[in-house]
C-alpha positions in Angstrom: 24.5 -1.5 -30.2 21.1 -1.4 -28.0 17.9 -3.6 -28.4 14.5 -3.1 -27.0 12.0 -5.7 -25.7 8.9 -5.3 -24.5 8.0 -7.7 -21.4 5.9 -7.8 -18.4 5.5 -7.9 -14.7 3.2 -8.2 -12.1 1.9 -6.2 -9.1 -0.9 -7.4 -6.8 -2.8 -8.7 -9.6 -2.4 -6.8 -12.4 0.5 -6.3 -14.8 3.2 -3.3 -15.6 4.9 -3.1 -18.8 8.9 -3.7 -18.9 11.4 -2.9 -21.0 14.4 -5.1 -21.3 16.9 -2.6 -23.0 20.3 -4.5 -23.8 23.5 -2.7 -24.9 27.1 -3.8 -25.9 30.6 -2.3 -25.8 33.7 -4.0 -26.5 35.2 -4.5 -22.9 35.9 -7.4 -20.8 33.2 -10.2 -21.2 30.6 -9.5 -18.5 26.6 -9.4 -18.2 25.1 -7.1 -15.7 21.4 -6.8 -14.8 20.2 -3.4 -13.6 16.5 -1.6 -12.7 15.7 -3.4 -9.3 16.3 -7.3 -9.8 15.5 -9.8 -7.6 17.8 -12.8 -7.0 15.7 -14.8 -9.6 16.5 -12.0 -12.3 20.0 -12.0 -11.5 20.6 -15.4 -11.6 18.7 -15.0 -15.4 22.1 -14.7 -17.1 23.9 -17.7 -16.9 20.4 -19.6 -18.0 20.6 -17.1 -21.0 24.0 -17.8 -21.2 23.5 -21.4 -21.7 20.4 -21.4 -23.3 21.5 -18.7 -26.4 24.8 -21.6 -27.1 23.0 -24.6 -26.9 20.1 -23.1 -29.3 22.3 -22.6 -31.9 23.2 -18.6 -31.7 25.9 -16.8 -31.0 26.5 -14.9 -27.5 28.5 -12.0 -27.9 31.9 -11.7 -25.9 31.2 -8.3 -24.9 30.1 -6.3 -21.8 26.6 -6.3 -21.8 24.7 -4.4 -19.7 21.3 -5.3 -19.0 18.7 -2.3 -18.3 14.7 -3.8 -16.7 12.8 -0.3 -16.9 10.8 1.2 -14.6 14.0 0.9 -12.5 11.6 1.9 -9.4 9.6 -1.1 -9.4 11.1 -4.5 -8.2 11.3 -7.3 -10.8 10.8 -10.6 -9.8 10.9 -14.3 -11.4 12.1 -16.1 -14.3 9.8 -14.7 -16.7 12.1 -12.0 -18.2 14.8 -15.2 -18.8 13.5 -15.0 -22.8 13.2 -11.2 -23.4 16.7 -11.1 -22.0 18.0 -13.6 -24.0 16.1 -12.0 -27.4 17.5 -8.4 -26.9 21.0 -10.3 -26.6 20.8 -12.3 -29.6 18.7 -8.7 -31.2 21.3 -6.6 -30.1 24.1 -8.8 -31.3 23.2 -7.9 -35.2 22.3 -11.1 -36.7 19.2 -10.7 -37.3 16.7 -7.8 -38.0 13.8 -7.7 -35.7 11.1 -6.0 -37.6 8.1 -7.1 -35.1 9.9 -6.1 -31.4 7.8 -3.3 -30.7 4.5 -4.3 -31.3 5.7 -8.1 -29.1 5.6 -8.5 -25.8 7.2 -11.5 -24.6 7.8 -14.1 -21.4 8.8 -17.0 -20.6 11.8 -19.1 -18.6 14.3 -20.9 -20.4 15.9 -23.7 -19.5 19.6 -24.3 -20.6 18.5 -26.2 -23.4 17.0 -22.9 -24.9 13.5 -24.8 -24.0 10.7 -22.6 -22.4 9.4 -23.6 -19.0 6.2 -22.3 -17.8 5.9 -19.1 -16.1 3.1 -17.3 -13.6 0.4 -14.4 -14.6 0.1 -14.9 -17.8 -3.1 -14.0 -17.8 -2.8 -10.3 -16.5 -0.1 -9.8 -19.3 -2.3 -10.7 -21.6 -4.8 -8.2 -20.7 -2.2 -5.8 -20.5 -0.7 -6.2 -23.4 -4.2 -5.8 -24.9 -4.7 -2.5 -23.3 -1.4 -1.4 -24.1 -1.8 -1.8 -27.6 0.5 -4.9 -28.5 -0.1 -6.7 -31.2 0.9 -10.0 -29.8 2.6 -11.8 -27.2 4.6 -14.9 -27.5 5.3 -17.2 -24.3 5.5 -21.0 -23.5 3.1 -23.0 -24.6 2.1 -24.0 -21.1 0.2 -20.6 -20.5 -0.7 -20.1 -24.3 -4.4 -21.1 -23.4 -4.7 -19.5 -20.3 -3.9 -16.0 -22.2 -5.7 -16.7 -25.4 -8.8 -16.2 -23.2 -7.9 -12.6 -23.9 -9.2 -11.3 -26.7 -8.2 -8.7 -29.8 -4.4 -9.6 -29.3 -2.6 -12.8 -30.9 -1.1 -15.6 -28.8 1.9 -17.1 -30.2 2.8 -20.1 -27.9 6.7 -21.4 -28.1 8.6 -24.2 -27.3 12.0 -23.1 -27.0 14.2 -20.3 -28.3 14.5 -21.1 -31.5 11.2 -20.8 -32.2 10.7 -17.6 -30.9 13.2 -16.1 -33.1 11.4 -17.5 -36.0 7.9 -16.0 -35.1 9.4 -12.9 -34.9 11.1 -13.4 -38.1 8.1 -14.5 -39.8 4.5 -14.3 -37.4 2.8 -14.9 -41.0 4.1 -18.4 -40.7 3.0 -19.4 -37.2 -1.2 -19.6 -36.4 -2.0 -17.6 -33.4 -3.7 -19.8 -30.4 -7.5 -19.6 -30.2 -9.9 -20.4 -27.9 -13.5 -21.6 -27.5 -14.9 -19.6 -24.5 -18.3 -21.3 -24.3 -16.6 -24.9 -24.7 -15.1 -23.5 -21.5 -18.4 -23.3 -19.4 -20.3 -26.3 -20.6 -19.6 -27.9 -16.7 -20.2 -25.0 -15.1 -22.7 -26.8 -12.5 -21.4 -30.1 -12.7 -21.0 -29.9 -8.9 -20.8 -33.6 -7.3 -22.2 -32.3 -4.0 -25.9 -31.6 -3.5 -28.5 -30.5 -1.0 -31.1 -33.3 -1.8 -28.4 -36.0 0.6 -28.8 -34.1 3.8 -31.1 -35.7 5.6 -33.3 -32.8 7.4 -32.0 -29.6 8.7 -34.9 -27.6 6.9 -34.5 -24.2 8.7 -31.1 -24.4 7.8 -31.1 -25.0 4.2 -33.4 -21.9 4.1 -30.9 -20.3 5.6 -28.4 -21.2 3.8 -30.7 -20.3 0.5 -31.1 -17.0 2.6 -27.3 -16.7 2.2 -26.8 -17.4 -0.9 -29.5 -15.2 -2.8 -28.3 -12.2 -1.0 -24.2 -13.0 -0.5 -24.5 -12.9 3.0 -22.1 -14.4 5.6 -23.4 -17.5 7.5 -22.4 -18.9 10.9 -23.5 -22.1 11.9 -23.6 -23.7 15.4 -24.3 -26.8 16.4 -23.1 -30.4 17.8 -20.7 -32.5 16.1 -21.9 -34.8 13.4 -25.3 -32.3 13.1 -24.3 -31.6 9.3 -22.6 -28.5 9.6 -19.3 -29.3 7.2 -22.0 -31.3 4.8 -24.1 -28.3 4.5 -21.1 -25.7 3.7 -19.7 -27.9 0.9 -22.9 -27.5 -1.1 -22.9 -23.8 -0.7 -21.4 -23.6 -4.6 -23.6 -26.0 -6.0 -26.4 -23.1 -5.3 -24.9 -19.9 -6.4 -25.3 -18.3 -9.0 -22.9 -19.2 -12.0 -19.8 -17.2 -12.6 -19.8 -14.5 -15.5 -17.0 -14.1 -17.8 -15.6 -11.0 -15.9 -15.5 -13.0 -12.4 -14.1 -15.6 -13.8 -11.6 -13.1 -15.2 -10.8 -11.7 -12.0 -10.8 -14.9 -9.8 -8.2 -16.4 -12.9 -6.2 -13.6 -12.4 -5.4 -14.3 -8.7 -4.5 -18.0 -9.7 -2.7 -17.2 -12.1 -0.1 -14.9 -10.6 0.0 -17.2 -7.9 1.1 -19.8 -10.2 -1.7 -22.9 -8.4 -4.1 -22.7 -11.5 -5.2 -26.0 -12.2 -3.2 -28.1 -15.4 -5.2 -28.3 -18.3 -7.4 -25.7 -17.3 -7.1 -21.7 -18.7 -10.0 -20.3 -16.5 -12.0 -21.0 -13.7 -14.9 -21.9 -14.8 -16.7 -22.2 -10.7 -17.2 -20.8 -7.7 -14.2 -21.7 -5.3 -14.3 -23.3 -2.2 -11.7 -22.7 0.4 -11.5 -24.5 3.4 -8.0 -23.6 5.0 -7.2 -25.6 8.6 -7.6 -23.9 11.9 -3.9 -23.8 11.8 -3.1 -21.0 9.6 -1.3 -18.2 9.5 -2.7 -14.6 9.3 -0.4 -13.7 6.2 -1.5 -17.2 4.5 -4.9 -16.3 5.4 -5.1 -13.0 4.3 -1.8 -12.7 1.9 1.3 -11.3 2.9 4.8 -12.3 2.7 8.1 -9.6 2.1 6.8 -9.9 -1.4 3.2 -9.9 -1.1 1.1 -12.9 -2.4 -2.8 -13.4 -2.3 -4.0 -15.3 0.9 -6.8 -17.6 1.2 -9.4 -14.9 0.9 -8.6 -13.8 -2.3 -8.4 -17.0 -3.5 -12.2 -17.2 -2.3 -13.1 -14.3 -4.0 -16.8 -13.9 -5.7 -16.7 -17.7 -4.1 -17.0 -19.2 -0.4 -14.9 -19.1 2.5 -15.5 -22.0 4.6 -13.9 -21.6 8.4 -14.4 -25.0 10.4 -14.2 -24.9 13.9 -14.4 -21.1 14.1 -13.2 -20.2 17.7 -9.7 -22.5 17.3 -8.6 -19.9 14.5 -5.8 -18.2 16.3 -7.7 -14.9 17.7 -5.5 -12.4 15.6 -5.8 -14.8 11.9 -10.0 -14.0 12.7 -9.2 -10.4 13.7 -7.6 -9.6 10.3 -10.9 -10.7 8.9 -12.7 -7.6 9.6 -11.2 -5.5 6.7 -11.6 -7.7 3.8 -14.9 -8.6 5.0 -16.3 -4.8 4.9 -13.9 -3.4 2.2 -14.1 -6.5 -0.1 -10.1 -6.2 -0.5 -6.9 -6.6 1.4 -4.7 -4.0 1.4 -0.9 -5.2 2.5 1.3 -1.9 3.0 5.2 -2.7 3.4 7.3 0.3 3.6 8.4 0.6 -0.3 5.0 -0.6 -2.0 1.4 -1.0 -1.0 -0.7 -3.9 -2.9 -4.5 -4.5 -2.6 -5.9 -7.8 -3.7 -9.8 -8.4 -4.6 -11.1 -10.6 -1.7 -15.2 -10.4 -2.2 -16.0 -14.3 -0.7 -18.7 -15.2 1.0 -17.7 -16.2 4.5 -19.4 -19.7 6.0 -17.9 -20.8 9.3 -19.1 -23.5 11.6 -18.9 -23.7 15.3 -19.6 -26.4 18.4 -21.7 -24.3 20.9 -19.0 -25.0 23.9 -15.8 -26.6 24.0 -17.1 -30.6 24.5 -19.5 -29.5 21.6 -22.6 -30.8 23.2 -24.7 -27.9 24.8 -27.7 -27.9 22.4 -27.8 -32.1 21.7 -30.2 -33.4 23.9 -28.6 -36.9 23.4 -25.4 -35.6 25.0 -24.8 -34.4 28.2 -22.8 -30.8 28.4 -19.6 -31.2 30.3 -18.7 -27.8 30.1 -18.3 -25.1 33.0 -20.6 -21.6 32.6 -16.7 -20.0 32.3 -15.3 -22.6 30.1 -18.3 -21.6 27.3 -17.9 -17.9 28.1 -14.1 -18.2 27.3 -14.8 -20.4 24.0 -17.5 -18.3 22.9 -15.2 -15.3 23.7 -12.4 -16.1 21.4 -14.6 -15.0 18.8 -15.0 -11.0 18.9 -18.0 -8.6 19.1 -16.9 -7.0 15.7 -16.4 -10.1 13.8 -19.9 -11.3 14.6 -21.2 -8.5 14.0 -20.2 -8.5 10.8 -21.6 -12.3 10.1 -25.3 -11.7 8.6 -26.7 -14.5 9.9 -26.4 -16.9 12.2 -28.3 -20.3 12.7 -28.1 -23.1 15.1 -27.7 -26.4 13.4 -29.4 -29.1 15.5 -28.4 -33.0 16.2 -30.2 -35.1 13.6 -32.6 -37.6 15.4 -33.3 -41.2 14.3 -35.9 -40.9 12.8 -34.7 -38.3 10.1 -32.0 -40.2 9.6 -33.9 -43.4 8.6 -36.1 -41.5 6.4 -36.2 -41.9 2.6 -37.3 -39.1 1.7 -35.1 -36.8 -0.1 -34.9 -33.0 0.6 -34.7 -30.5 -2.3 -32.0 -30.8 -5.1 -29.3 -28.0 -5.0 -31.1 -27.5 -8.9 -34.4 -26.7 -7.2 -33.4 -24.3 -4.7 -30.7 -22.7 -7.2 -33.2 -21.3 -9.3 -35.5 -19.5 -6.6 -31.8 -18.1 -5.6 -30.7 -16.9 -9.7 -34.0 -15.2 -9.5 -33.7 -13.3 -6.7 -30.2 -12.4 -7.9 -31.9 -11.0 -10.8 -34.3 -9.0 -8.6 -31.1 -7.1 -7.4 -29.2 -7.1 -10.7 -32.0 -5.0 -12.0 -32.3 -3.3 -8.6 -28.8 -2.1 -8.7 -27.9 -1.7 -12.4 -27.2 2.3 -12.3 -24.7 1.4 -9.0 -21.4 -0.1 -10.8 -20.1 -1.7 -7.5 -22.8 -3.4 -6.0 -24.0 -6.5 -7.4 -26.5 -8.0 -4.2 -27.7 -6.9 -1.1 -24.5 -7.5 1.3 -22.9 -5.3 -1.2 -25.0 -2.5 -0.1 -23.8 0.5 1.8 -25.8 3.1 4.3 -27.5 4.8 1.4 -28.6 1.9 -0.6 -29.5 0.4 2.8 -31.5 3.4 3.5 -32.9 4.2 -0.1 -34.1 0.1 -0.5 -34.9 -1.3 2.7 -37.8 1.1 3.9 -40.0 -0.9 6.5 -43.5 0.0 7.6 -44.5 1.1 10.7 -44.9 -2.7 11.9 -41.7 -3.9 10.6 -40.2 -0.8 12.4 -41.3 -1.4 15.9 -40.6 -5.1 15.2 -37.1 -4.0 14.9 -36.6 -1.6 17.4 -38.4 -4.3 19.9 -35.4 -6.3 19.1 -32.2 -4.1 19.2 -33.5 -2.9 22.5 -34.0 -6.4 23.9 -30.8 -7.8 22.5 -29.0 -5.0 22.4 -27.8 -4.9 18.7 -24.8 -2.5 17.5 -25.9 -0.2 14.8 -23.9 -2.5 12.3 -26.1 -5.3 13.4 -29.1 -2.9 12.3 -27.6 -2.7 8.9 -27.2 -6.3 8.5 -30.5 -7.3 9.7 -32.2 -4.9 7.1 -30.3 -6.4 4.6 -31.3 -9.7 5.1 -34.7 -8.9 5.3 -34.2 -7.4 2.0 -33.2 -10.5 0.4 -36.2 -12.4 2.1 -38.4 -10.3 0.7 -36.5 -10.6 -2.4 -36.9 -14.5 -2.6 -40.5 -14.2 -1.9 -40.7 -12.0 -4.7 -41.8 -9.4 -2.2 -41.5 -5.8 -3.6 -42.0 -4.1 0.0 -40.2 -5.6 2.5 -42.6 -7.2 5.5 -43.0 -7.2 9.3 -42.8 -11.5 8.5 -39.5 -10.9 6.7 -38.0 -8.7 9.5 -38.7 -11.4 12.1 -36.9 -14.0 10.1 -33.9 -11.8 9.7 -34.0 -11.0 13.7 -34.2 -14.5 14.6 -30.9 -15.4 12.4 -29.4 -12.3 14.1 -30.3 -13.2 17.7 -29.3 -17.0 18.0 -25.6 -16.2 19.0 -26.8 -14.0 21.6 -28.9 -16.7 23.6 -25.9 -19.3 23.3 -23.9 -16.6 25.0 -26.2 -16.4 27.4 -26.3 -20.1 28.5 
C-alpha cells in the first residue's frame, strides 16, 4: 500500500514542496529513506520507530521504503520526522486520511511521539499558501510564527497523537490566529537615543544624512570620541519596518533557527555588531550547506563594523558584492543559493594604529608607514563604496560638563520618515528601489541633475581629490538626499559641498 504527504523544505530562504511517499511489501522488516537525505533524515527512522509505539499505533513489520521527492534536491533536518511517521501509520490502513492532500505538515518528534520545534516555519507557511494548501499542522512552538501568514489555517500540535486526530477531524481543532498590529505596538521602544551624546553635532547630521537616504557611514576618530555610542542609535532613527520587511528579515531567522522565544516576527530594525574576529563564511554565509551570514541577518537593518582595519583583509573584501548587489550569492558545485543582504553598513575606525592622530590631547606615536599600512588594510574599492565618511572628534571638557541635551532620536526621526517619503513617492513606478542608495546610473542620472554651479563644484573636487567614477555616483547621491531633507526639490551647489566634504575626509587622513 502507498501513502502521500505533503511536507516542506528549505533553500536559501524560501521553501520547496516535498512529498513523503511511503510504500509497503511483505518482506523482511526494514525502513529505507530515499530522494537525497542528509544524515539528519536518515537517522528519522528509528525516532519514527519509537515515536509511532510509544503513541499508541501500530508500526507495520514490513519493508518500508521511504521515497522524499524531488529526489534532486538535498533534504535536510528533522522536520520531515512527522510526515514520515503519518504516511507510515497512513499507509498502514488504519485509518482513512480524507485531509492529506490539501495538509502540509512538519515537525520533529521525539520518542515519546511529542513534537519538538523545528526551523523555517515561516517560509512553509508562505509556501504552503501559494501552493494552495489548505492548512498546515506543526509544533506548537512555530504555530505563531506561521500564523503570521495569512489565507491558510495553522493547526499547532503537541505530539503525534494529536496530529492524527486533526486530520481525522480539523472541524474539531481551532486554527491559530494572530493579532498583527498587537505585534508592532513597540516598534520604537528603542532604549538608546541621540539626546545622551554629549556634542558631536556634525556627526549626528551625518548620521541623519545616512539614515534618510540608506547610505553607508564610516566614522574616524580617537578612542572614547563616541563612535560605538553614536552607531547603536542608528535604529532608533530609521524608519519603521513595514510588514513585507519584516517578512523578509523573519524569514532569514527563521530558517536559521536564532529567532527570538516568544516572538513570531521581527518587529525592528537589526543591529549586528559581529567581532573583528570573524570569519568570511560567518560574515557573509557559507558553510558545505549554505547558511545566512551576518549580512543577511542585517538586512533592511544596520551593520555595525568596529575597528574597521583589524577585520581580516579578505572578511572586508567579500563585502564588496553584497554591498552593490544587495545579496550574497554562495555557488557550491551542485547548488547555488542567494540570500537578501540590503543592510546599511556603519563602521568605525581610529585614524592610525595608537588611535590618537586627530586628538589634540594625545600625542600620535605612530610612524608616517605605520598609518600608511593601517590605513591600507582597508581597500580603494571598499571605500569607495562607503557613502560617507566623517571624522568623529575627541569630546572636550567642556561639552562633556554641559547640561544641555542634544536632539531626541524622536526629533530627528521625523525630518528622516519624511524625507523617506520624498523618495517613496519619487520612486513608486521603480519596484526595486526604495531610497537613494538604491539608485542605479539611470535614476542617478534621471534625479540628481545639478546646475551649472553644483557642476563645477563637483568637477573642482574629483580633479583635486581624484575621485573614481563610483565615488561620482555616490557623492550625487548624497547630495540628493540633502536636498531631500531640506525639502529641496532641485538639488544645490550648498548640498553638493556637504556631500564632497563627507567624501573627502578619508582622503586627507591618508595623506597625513
Amino acid at each position: 500500500m502507498i501513502s502521500k504527504v505533503f511536507s516542506a523544505g528549505t533553500f536559501g530562504i524560501d521553501g520547496f514542496v516535498v512529498e513523503v511517499e511511503t510504500h509497503h511489501e511483505k518482506q523482511l522488516p526494514s525502513v529505507t529513506v530515499v530522494g537525497l537525505p542528509d544524515n539528519a533524515v536518515k537517522e528519522s527512522r528509528e525516532r519514527v520507530n519509537a515515536a509511532i509505539k510509544n503513541s499508541g499505533f501500530k508500526f507495520p513489520l514490513k519493508k518500508i521504503t521511504i521515497n522524499l521527492a524531488p529526489a534532486d534536491i538535498r533534504k535536510e533536518g528533522s522536520a520531515f520526522d512527522l510526515p514520515i511517521a503519518v504516511g507510515i501509520i497512513a499507509s498502514n490502513g488504519d485509518f482513512s486520511f480524507e485531509t492529506l492532500e490539501k495538509t502540509m505538515i512538519v515537525g520533529e518528534l521525539a520518542l515519546d511521539g511529542t513534537l519538538r520545534q523545528i526551523k523555517g516555519s515561516l517560509p512553509i507557511a508562505i509556501l504552503a499558501k501559494q501552493e494552495g494548501f489548505e492548512r498546515v499542522i506543526l509544533p506548537k512552538e512555530n504555530a505563531e510564527e506561521a500564523a503570521i501568514v495569512n489565507g491558510i489555517d495553522i493547526f499547532a500540535a503537541e505530539n503525534l497523537s494529536e496530529v492524527v486526530q486533526i486530520l481525522l477531524n480539523p472541524e474539531n481543532f481551532s486554527a491559530i490566529t494572530i493579532n498583527r498590529d498587537s505585534l508592532f505596538e513597540q516598534i520604537n521602544d528603542y532604549q538608546l537615543d541621540f539626546s545622551d551624546v554629549k556634542g558631536q553635532e556634525n556627526v549626528k547630521r551625518a548620521i541623519e544624512i545616512a539614515a534618510a537616504g540608506g547610505h553607508n557611514l564610516l566614522m574616524i576618530g580617537p578612542p572614547g570620541s563616541g563612535k560605538t555610542m553614536l552607531a547603536k542609535r542608528i535604529p532608533s532613527i530609521l524608519p519603521p519596518l513595514t510588514f513585507e520587511e519584516a517578512l523578509e528579515a523573519t524569514k532569514i531567522f527563521s530558517i536559521a533557527g536564532i529567532l527570538d522565544a516568544g516572538k513570531s516576527i521581527v518587529t525592528q530594525r537589526q543591529f549586528r555588531n559581529p567581532h573583528h574576529t570573524v570569519s568570511d563564511a560567518a560574515l557573509i554565509g557559507g558553510g558545505s550547506y549554505p547558511r545566512p551570514g551576518e549580512v543577511s541577518f542585517a538586512h533592511h537593518g544596520v551593520l555595525f563594523l568596529d575597528e574597521f582595519p583589524e577585520f581580516k583583509k579578505n572578511v572586508l573584501e567579500v563585502l564588496r558584492q553584497p554591498m552593490e548587489d544587495k545579496k550574497v550569492t554562495i555557488s557550491r558545485s551542485k547548488m547555488t543559493i542567494e540570500f537578501p543582504a540590503n543592510f546599511m553598513l556603519a563602521a568605525a575606525m581610529n585614524p592610525c594604529p595608537c588611535g590618537y592622530l586627530t586628538d589634540p590631547n594625545h600625542a600620535c606615536t605612530c610612524s608616517t608607514t605605520s598609518i600608511q599600512k593601517y590605513m591600507g588594510k582597508i581597500s580603494g574599492p571598499l571605500v569607495d563604496r562607503i557613502d560617507i565618511q566623517i571624522e568623529v572628534p575627541a569630546i572636550n571638557y567642556n561639552e562633556l560638563s554641559s547640561e544641555k541635551k542634544g536632539e531626541s532620536s524622536e526629533v530627528i526621526r521625523k525630518r528622516v520618515l519624511e524625507a523617506r517619503l520624498i523618495q517613496t513617492k519619487r520612486f513608486a513606478n521603480f519596484p526595486n528601489i526604495h531610497k537613494n542608495a538604491d539608485m542605479g546610473t539611470k535614476e542617478i542620472r534621471k534625479f540628481c541633475k545639478l546646475d551649472n554651479a553644483g557642476q563645477e563644484l563637483l568637477k573642482m573636487a574629483i580633479t583635486k581629490l581624484g575621485l573614481s567614477a563610483r565615488a561620482y555616483d555616490r557623492i550625487l547621491k548624497v547630495s540628493r538626499t540633502i536636498a531631500d531633507v531640506e525639502k529641496s526639490e532641485n538639488i544645490k551647489p550648498q548640498h553638493v559641498s556637504e556631500a564632497i566634504q563627507y567624501r573627502s575626509l578619508d582622503r586627507e587622513l591618508w595623506k597625513h
